[in-house]
VOTIFI-268443 format. One record per residue (C-alpha): residue in one letter; x negated, z, y; chain. Coordinates in steps of 0.2 Angstrom, whole numbers, plus 5000, padded with zeros to 4 digits. Layout:
  resn     u     w     v  chain
     a     X     Z     Y      A
...
END
This chain:
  resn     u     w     v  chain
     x  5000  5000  5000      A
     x  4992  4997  5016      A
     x  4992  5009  5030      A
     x  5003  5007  5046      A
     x  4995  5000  5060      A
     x  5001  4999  5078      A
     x  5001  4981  5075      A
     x  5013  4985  5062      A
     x  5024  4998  5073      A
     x  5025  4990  5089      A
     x  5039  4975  5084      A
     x  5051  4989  5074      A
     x  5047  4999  5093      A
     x  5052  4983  5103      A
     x  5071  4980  5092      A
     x  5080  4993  5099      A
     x  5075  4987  5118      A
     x  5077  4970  5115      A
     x  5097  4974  5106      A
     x  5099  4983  5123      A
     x  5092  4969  5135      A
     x  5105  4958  5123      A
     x  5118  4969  5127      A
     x  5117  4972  5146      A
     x  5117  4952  5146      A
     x  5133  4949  5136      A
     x  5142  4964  5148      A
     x  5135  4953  5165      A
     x  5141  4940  5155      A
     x  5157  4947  5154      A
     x  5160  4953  5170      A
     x  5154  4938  5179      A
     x  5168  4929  5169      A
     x  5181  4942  5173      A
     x  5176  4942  5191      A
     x  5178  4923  5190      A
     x  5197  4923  5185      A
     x  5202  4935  5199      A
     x  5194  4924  5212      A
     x  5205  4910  5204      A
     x  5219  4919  5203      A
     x  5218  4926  5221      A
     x  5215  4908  5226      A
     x  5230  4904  5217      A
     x  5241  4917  5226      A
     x  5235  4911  5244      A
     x  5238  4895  5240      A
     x  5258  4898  5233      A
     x  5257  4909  5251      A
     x  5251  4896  5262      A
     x  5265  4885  5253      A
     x  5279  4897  5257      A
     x  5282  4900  5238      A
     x  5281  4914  5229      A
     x  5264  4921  5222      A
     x  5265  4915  5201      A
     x  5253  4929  5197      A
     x  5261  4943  5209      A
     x  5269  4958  5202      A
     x  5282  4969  5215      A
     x  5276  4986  5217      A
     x  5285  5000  5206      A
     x  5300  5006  5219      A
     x  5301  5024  5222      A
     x  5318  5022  5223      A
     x  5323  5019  5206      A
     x  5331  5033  5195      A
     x  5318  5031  5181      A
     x  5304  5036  5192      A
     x  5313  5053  5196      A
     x  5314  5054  5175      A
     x  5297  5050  5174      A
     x  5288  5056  5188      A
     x  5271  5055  5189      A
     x  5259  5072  5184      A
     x  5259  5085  5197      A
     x  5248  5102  5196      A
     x  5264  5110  5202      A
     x  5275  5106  5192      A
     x  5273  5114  5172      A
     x  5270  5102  5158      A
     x  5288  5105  5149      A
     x  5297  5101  5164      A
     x  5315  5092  5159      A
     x  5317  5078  5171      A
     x  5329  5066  5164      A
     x  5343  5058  5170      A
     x  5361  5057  5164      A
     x  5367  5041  5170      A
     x  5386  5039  5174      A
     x  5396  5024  5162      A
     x  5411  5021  5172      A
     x  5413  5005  5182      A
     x  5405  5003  5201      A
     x  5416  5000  5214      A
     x  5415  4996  5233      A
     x  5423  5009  5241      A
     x  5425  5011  5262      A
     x  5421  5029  5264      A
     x  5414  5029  5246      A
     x  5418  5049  5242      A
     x  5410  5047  5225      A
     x  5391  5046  5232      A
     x  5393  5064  5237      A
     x  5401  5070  5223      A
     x  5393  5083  5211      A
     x  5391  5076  5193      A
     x  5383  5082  5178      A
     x  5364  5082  5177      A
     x  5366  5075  5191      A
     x  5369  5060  5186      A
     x  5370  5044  5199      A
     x  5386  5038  5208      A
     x  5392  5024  5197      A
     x  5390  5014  5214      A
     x  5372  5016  5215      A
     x  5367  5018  5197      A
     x  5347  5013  5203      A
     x  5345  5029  5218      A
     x  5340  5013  5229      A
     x  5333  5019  5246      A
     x  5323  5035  5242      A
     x  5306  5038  5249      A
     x  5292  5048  5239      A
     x  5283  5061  5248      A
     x  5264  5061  5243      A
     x  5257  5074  5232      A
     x  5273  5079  5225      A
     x  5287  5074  5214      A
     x  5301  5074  5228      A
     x  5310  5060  5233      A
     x  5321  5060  5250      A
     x  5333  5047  5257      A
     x  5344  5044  5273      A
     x  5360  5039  5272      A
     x  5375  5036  5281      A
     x  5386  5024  5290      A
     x  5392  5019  5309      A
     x  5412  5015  5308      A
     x  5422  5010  5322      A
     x  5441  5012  5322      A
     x  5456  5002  5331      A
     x  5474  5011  5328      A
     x  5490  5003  5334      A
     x  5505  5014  5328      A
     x  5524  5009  5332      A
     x  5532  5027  5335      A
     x  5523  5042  5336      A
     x  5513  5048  5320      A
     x  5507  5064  5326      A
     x  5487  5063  5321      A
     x  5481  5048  5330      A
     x  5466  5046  5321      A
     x  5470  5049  5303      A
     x  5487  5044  5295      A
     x  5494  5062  5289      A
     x  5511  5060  5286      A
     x  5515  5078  5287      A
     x  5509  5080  5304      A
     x  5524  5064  5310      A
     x  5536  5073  5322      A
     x  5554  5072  5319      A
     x  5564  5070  5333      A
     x  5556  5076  5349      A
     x  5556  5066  5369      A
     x  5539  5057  5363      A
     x  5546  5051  5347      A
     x  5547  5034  5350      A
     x  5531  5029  5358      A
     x  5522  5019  5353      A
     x  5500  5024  5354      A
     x  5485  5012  5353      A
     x  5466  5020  5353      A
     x  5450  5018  5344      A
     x  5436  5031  5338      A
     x  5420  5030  5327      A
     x  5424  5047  5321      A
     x  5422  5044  5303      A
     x  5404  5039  5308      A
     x  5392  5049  5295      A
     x  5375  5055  5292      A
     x  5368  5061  5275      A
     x  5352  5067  5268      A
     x  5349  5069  5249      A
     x  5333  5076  5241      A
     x  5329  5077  5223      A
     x  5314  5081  5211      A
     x  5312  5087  5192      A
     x  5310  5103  5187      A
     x  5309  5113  5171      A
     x  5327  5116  5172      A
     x  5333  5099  5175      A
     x  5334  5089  5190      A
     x  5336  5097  5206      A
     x  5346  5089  5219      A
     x  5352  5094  5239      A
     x  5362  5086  5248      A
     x  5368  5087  5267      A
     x  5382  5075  5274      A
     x  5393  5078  5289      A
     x  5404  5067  5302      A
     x  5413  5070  5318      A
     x  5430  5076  5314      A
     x  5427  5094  5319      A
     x  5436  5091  5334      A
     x  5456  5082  5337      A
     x  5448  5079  5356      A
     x  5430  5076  5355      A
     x  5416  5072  5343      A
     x  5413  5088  5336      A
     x  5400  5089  5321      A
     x  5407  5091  5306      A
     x  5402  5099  5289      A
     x  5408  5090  5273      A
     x  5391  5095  5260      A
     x  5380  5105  5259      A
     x  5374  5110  5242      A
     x  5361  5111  5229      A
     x  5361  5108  5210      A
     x  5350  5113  5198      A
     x  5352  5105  5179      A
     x  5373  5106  5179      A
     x  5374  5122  5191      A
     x  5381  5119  5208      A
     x  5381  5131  5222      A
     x  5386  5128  5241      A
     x  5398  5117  5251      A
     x  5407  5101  5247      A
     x  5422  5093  5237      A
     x  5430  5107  5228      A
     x  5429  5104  5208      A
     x  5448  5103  5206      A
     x  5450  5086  5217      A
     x  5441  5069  5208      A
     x  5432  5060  5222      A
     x  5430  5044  5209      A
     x  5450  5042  5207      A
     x  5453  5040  5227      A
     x  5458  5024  5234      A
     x  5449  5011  5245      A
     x  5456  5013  5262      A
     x  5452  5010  5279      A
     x  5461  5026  5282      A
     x  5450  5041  5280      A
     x  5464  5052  5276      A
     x  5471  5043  5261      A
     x  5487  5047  5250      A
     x  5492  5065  5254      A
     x  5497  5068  5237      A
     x  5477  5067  5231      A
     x  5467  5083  5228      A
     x  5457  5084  5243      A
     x  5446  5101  5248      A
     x  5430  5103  5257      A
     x  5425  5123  5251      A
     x  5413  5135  5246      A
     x  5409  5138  5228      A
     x  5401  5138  5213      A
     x  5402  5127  5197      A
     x  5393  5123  5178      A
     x  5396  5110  5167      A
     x  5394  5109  5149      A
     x  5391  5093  5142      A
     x  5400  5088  5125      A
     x  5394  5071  5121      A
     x  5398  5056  5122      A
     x  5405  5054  5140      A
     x  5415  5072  5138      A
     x  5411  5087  5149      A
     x  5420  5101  5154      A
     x  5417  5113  5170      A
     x  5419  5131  5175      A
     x  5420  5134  5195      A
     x  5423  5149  5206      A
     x  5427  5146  5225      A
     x  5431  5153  5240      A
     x  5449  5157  5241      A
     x  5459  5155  5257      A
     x  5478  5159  5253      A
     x  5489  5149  5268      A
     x  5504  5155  5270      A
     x  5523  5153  5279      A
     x  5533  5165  5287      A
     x  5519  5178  5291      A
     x  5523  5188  5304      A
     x  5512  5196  5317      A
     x  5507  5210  5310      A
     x  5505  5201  5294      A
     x  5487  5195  5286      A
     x  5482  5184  5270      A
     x  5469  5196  5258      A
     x  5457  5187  5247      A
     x  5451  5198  5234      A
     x  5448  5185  5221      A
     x  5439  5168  5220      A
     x  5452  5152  5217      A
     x  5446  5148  5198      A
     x  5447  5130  5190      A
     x  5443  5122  5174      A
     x  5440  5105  5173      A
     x  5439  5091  5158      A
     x  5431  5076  5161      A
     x  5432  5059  5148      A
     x  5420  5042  5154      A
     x  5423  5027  5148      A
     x  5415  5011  5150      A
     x  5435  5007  5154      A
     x  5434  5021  5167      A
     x  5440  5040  5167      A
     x  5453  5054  5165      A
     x  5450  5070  5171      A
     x  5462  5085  5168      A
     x  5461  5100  5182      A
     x  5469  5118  5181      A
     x  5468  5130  5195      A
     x  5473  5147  5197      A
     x  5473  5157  5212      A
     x  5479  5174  5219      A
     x  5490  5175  5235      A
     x  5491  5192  5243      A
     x  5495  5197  5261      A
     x  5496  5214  5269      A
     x  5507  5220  5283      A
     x  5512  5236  5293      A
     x  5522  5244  5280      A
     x  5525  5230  5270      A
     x  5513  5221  5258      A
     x  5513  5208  5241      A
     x  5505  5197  5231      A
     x  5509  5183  5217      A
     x  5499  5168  5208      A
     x  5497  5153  5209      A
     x  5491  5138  5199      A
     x  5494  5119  5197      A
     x  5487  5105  5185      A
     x  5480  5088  5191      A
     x  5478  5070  5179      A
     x  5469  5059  5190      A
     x  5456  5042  5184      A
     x  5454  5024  5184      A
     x  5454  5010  5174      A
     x  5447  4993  5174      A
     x  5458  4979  5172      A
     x  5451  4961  5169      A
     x  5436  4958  5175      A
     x  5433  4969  5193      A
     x  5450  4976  5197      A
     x  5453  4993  5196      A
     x  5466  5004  5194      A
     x  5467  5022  5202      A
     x  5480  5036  5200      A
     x  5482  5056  5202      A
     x  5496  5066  5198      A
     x  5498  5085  5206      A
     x  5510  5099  5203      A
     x  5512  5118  5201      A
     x  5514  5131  5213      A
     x  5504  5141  5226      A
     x  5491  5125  5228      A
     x  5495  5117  5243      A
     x  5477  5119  5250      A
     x  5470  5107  5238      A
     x  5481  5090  5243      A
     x  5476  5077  5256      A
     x  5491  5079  5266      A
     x  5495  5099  5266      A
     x  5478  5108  5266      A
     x  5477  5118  5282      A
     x  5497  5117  5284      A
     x  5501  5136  5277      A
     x  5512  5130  5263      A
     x  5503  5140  5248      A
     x  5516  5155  5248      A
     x  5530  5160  5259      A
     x  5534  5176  5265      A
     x  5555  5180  5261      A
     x  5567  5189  5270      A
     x  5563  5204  5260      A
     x  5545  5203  5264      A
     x  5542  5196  5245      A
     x  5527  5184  5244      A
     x  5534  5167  5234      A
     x  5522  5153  5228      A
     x  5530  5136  5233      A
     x  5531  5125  5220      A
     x  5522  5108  5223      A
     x  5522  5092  5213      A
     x  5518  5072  5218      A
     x  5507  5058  5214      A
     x  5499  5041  5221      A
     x  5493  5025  5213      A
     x  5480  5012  5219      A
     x  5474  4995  5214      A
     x  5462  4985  5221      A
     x  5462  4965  5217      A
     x  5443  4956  5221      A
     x  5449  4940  5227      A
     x  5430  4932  5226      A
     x  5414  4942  5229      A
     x  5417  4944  5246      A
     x  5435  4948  5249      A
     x  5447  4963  5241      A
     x  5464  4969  5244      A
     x  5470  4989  5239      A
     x  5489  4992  5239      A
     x  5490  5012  5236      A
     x  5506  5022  5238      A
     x  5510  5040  5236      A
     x  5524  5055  5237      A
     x  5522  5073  5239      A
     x  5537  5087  5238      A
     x  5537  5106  5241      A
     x  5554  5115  5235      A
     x  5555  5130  5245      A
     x  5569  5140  5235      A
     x  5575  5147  5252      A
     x  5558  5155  5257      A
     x  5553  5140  5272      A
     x  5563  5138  5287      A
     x  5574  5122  5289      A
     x  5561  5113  5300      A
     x  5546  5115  5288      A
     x  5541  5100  5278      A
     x  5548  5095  5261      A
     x  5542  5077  5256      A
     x  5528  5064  5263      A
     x  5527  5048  5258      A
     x  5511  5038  5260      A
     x  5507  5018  5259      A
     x  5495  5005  5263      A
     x  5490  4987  5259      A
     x  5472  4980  5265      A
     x  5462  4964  5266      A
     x  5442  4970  5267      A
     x  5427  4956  5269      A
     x  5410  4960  5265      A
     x  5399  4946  5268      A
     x  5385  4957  5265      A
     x  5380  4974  5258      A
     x  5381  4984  5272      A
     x  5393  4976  5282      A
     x  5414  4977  5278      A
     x  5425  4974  5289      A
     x  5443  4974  5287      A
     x  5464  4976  5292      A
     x  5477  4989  5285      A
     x  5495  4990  5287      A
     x  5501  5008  5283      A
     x  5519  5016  5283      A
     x  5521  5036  5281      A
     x  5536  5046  5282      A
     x  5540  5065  5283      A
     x  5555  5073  5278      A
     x  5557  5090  5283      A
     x  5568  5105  5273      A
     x  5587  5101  5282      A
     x  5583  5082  5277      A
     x  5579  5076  5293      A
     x  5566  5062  5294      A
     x  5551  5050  5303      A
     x  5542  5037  5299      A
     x  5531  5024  5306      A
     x  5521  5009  5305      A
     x  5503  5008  5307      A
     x  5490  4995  5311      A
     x  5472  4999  5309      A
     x  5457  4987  5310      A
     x  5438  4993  5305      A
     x  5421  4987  5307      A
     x  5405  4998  5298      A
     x  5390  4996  5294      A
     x  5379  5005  5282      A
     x  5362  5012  5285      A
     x  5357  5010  5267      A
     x  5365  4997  5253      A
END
């Protein structure tokens, strides 16, 4: 065997520098290549530019705005690791809608309006997984009644006056105080989604522009807490009106409270809510005051569909007042079946039916109008019993154009306890011809007819004209 020389070392020493000089060519080679086609591709994309076409190799940025960046957000060192940020997305069918109530409706897992399924308009704010949006719309008004109809701004057929000098003057006026602002926050959490939302307009005031509260809430996961529709009425069965008021036989209530759902599956939830209680009564004298001493409770079934909904509500509430040397209290309570359903290909059709007793707070046209409970002769507190119901339908006529025809009654029976000039029946409808030539622009006419009928049978009504033009900050 012959001994190892340097002569013999020196080319097994040189193999592993001459693999590596082999190596750092082929990856220069490499990179040269790759270097190559982005300079041919961002040549290609100037050219497409400087044509006025669009770029064949550019990709759209991710949008912030979607709802699957708020699933999956992107790592964040304040936000733990097992955090539960999907998103419940709703199945029943989109709609255009004027006012568009069911944006600021709570939902489960707060879940998108079906009117904007995407979450378009959001804005991330860096470093965080928070995403805010502005919102809103600037709506002008023109009214034109044929008698007087009481509230000049909203078409409340319980406010109509019957008989009266004035009755039969007629009233023209405009005012852009539907006009609203919103801001909506959201952002996962370990506990589901978290969302906040703030919304007002100006209908604090019959006078002036007066800022008006209508939301202003959080929801964590399916537990709500603050201010906004109350969970007995269902913002996704109202009808498309130019009128902000609507039918007064829908379950409409802006209040306080607190509410959890419980998902069941398949489209199915059902919700448990406390809130504020208010108990409006008649015949109170004046040394006579309502007492609250219990939240208004409801439970509240839900069922989507592809096809739509139908949601069942129950309330229950407790009505008390207290005088000077007299005092009483009873219960109340009432039921609501309100949804919609698709027919043919866009149109929709929209209904609610309301009765029980004691729950005149939470219909369109009698909130506010001390018609819960009465106070009898013999100082006993009676719940007035309530029942009524509305329809809508909207046809599409093209993509452009849509008509609503909505009509609806409400009826108190007094059994006695209201006096002969209080109200006993409303009646409520309209038929529109909106154009929107573009997403945030509708414009539109409405013909409305109300009447009121008070407890002696005596009676008003009037005709209504109303024109609109709005235009919507985001869509």
């Amino acid at each position: 065997m012959k001994p190892l020389t340097l002569a013999t070392l020196l080319p097994f020493a040189l193999l592993p520098a001459t693999a590596g000089a082999q190596d750092s060519v082929a990856a220069l080679r490499a990179e040269i290549a790759q270097a190559q086609q982005h300079l041919q591709s961002l040549n290609a994309r100037l050219d497409a530019l400087e044509q006025g076409q669009p770029s064949p190799s550019a990709k759209p940025p991710p949008s912030p705005t979607s709802a699957s960046q708020l699933t999956t957000a992107p790592p964040n060192p304040e936000t733990p690791r097992n955090s539960q940020s999907s998103i419940a997305q709703t199945i029943i069918p989109a709609r255009d809608s004027v006012a568009d109530p069911s944006t600021g409706a709570s939902r489960p897992d707060n879940a998108p309006s079906p009117n904007d399924p995407e979450l378009k308009g959001f804005i991330a704010i860096p470093g965080t997984q928070t995403l805010i949006r502005l919102g809103g719309y600037a709506k002008l008004d023109a009214i034109a009644d044929s008698r007087a109809a009481g509230d000049t701004e909203q078409f409340i057929p319980s406010s109509m006056p019957v008989d009266g000098p004035h009755r039969d003057v007629s009233h023209f006026g405009m005012h852009a105080k539907q006009t609203r602002f919103s801001f909506e926050a959201r952002r996962p959490t370990t506990h589901g989604n978290l969302r906040f939302y703030l919304e007002n307009d100006f209908f604090g005031s019959s006078d002036s522009y007066e800022f008006r509260l209508r939301h202003a809430y959080g929801q964590l996961g399916n537990t709500y807490a603050g201010y906004g529709y109350s969970t007995f009425m269902d913002a996704d069965s109202l009808p498309d009106t130019l009128d902000f008021a609507g039918p007064g036989a829908a379950g409409y209530l802006l209040v306080a409270g607190i509410h959890h759902s419980f998902a069941l599956g398949k489209g199915n939830t059902l919700t448990v809510a406390a809130e504020d209680p208010d108990s409006q009564l008649a015949n109170i004298g004046q040394n006579d005051s309502s007492v609250e001493h219990l939240p208004d409770v409801s439970l509240i079934a839900r069922m989507e569909r592809d096809w739509g909904h139908l949601q069942l509500g129950a309330v229950l509430r407790s009505l008390r007042y207290d005088g000077d040397g007299r005092s009483d209290r009873t219960f109340g309570g009432g039921l609501q079946l309100s949804g919609s359903y698709a027919v043919a290909e866009r149109d929709l059709l929209l209904f609610g039916l309301v009765g029980g007793k004691g729950i005149s707070r939470y219909t369109a046209d009698l909130t506010g109008s001390n018609l819960d409970a009465a106070i009898d002769g013999d100082g006993r507190l009676k719940a007035l019993p309530l029942r009524g119901g509305f329809f809508g339908y909207t046809h599409y006529w093209s993509e452009l154009w849509r008509s609503n025809l909505i009509y609806g009654q409400l009826q108190i029976d007094s059994a006695d306890a209201l006096a002969s000039d209080a109200f006993r029946r409303s009646r409520y409808a309209a038929l529109n011809l909106l154009w929107s030539p573009a997403p945030s622009w509708t414009m539109g006419m409405e013909l409305l007819y109300g009447q009121q009928q008070l407890q002696d049978r005596r009676d008003a009504d009037t005709l209504r004209l109303q024109g609109s033009l709005q235009y919507n900050f985001i869509k």
